[in-house]
C-alpha positions as CSV (number, residue, x, y, z in Angstrom):
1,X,-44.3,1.6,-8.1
2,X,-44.0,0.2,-11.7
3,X,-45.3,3.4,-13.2
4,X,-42.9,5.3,-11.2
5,X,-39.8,3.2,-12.2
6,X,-40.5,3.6,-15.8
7,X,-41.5,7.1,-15.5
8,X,-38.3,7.7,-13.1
9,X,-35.5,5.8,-16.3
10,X,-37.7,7.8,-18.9
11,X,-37.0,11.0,-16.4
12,X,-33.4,10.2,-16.5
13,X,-33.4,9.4,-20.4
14,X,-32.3,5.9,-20.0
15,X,-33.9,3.0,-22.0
16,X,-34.4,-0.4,-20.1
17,X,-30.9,-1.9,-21.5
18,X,-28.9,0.8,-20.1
19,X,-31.0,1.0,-16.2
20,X,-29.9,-2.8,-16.6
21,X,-26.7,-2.4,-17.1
22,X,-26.0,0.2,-14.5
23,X,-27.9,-1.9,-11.8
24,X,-26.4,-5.5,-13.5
25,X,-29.6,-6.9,-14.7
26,X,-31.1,-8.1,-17.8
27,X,-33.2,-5.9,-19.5
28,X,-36.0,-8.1,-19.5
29,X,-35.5,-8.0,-15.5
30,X,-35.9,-4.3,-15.9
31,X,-39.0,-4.8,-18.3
32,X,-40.6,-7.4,-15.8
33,X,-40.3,-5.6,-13.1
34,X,-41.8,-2.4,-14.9
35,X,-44.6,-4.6,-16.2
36,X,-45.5,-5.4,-12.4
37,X,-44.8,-9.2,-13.2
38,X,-41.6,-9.1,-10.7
39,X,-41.1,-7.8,-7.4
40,X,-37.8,-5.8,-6.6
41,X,-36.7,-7.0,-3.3
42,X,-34.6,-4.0,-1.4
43,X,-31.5,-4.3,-2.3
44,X,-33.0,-4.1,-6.1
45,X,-35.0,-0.9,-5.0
46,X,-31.7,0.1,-3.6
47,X,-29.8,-0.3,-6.7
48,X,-32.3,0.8,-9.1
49,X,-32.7,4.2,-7.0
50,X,-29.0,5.0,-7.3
51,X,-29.0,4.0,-10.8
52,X,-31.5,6.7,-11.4
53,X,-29.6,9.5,-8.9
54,X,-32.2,8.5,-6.4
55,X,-32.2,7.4,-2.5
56,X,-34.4,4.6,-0.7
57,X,-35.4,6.2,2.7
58,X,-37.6,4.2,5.3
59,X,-40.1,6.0,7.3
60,X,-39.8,6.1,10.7
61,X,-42.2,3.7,12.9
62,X,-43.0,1.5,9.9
63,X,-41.6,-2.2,9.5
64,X,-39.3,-2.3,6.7
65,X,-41.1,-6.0,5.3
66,X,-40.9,-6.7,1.7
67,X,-44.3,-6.3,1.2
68,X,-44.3,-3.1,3.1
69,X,-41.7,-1.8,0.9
70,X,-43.6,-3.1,-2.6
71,X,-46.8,-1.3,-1.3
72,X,-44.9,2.1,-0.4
73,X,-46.2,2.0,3.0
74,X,-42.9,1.8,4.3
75,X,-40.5,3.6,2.2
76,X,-40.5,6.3,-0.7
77,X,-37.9,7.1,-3.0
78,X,-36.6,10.8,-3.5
79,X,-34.2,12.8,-5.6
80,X,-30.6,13.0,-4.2
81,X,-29.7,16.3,-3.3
């Protein structure tokens, strides 16, 4: 998911600072967690996702655990439409 988040701000044309300050984080939050060295927890994901015009859907069936979430298995994130 790390690629994806920094491929998803560069998508948007966003640098770290300003994802951070649309989602009230630091920038080295932003940078950590793009690095892999954090973890977003869901309401991150959440936040980050709008932030970038996109949505956190769960799939159906699969538990929504942290770890599920981190390792896609239970979630995905899309464009809004």
């Amino acid at each position: 998911m790390t690629d994806e988040l920094k491929r998803w701000r560069l998508e948007a044309g966003l640098s770290q600072l300003e994802l951070a300050a649309r989602v009230s984080l630091s920038q080295q939050h932003i940078s950590k967690i793009e690095s892999g060295m954090l973890q977003p927890n869901l309401r991150t994901l959440t936040r980050l996702a709008a932030a970038l015009g996109m949505v956190v859907e769960l799939r159906p069936g699969l538990a929504a655990t942290r770890e599920a979430l981190l390792a896609r298995k239970a979630m995905w994130m899309r464009y809004e439409e």
